[in-house]
ChimeraX commands (.cxc) that place a marker at each C-alpha (Angstrom):
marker #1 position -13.96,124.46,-5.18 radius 0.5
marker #1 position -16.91,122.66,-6.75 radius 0.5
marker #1 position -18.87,123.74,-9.86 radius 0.5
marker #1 position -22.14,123.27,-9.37 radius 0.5
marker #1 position -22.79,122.43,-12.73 radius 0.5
marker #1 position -20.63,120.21,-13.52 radius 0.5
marker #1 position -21.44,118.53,-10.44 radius 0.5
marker #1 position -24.90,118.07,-11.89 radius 0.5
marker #1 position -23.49,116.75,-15.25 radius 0.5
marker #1 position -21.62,114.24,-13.34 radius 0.5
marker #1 position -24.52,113.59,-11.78 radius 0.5
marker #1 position -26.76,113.17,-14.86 radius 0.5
marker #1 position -24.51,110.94,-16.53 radius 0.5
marker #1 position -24.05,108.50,-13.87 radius 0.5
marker #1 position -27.83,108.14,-13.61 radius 0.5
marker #1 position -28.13,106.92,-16.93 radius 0.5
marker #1 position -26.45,103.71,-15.80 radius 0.5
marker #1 position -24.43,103.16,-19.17 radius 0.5
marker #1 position -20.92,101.92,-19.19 radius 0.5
marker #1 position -20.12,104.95,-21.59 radius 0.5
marker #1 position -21.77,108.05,-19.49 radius 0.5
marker #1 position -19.82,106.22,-16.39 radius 0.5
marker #1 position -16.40,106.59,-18.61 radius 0.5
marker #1 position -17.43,110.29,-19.33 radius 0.5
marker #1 position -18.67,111.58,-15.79 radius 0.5
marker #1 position -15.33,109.96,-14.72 radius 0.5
marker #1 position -13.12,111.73,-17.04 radius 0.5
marker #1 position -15.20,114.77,-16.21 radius 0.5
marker #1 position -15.06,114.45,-13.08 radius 0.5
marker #1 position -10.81,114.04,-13.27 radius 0.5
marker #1 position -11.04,117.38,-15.52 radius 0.5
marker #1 position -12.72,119.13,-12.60 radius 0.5
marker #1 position -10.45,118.33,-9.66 radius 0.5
marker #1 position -7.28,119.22,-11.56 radius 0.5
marker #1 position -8.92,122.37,-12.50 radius 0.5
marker #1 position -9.36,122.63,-9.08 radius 0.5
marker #1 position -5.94,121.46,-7.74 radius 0.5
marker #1 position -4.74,124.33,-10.12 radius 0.5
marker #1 position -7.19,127.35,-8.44 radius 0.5
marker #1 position -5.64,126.32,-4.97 radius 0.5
marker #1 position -2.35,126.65,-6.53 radius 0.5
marker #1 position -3.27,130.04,-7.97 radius 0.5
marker #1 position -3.05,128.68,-11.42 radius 0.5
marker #1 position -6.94,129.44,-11.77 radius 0.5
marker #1 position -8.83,130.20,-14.72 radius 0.5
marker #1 position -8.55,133.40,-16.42 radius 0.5
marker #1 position -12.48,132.75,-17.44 radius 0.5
marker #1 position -13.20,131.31,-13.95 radius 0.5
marker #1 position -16.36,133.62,-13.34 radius 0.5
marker #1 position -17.72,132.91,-17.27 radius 0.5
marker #1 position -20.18,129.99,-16.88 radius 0.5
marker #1 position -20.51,128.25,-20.68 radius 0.5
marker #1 position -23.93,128.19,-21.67 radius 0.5
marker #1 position -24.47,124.39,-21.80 radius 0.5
marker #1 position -24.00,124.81,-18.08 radius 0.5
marker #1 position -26.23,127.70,-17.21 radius 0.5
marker #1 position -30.01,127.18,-15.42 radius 0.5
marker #1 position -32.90,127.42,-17.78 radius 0.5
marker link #1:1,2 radius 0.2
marker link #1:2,3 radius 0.2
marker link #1:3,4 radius 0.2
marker link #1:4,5 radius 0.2
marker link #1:5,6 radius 0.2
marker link #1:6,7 radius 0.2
marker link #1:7,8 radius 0.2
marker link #1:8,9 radius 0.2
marker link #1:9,10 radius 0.2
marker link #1:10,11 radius 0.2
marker link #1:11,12 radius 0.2
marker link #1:12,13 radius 0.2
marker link #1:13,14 radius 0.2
marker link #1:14,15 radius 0.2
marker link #1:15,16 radius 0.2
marker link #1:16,17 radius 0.2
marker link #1:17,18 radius 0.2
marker link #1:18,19 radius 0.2
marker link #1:19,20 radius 0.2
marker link #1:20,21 radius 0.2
marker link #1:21,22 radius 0.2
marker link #1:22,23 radius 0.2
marker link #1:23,24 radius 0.2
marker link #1:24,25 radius 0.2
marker link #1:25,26 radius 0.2
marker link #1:26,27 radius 0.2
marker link #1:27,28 radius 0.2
marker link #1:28,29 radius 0.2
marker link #1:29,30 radius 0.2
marker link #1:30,31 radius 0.2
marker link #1:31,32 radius 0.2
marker link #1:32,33 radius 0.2
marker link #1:33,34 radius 0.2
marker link #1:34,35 radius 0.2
marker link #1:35,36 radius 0.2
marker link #1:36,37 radius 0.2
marker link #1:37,38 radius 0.2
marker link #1:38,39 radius 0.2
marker link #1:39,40 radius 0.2
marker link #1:40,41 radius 0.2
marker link #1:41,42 radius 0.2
marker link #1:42,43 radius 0.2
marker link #1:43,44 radius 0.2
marker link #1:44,45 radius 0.2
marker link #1:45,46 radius 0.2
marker link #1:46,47 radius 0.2
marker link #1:47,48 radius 0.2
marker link #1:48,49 radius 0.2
marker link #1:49,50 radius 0.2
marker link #1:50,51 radius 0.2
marker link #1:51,52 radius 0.2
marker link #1:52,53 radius 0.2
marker link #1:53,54 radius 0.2
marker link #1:54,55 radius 0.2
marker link #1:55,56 radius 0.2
marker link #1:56,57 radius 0.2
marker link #1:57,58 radius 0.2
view
């Protein structure tokens, strides 16, 4: 179950090469597979369908 958003964040932040972004797309990155550990568990996200809007396409 991959967020293809976050993925890109994660992406983004890695690409900026600092040892900072690195430390956040990492923790992001943890964030996203518990979340997703939980969905498979059908713990999921009441808001699963609601993307925030720092993560939506311009």
């Amino acid at each position: 179950m991959a967020v293809p958003g976050v993925e890109w964040a994660i992406w983004e932040l890695m690409g900026t090469g600092t040892e900072r972004a690195r430390r956040k797309a990492a923790s992001l990155g943890r964030i996203c597979r518990r979340w997703a550990a939980d969905g498979e568990r059908g713990n999921g996200c009441p808001a699963a369908s609601v993307v925030p809007p720092a993560m939506m396409a311009s």
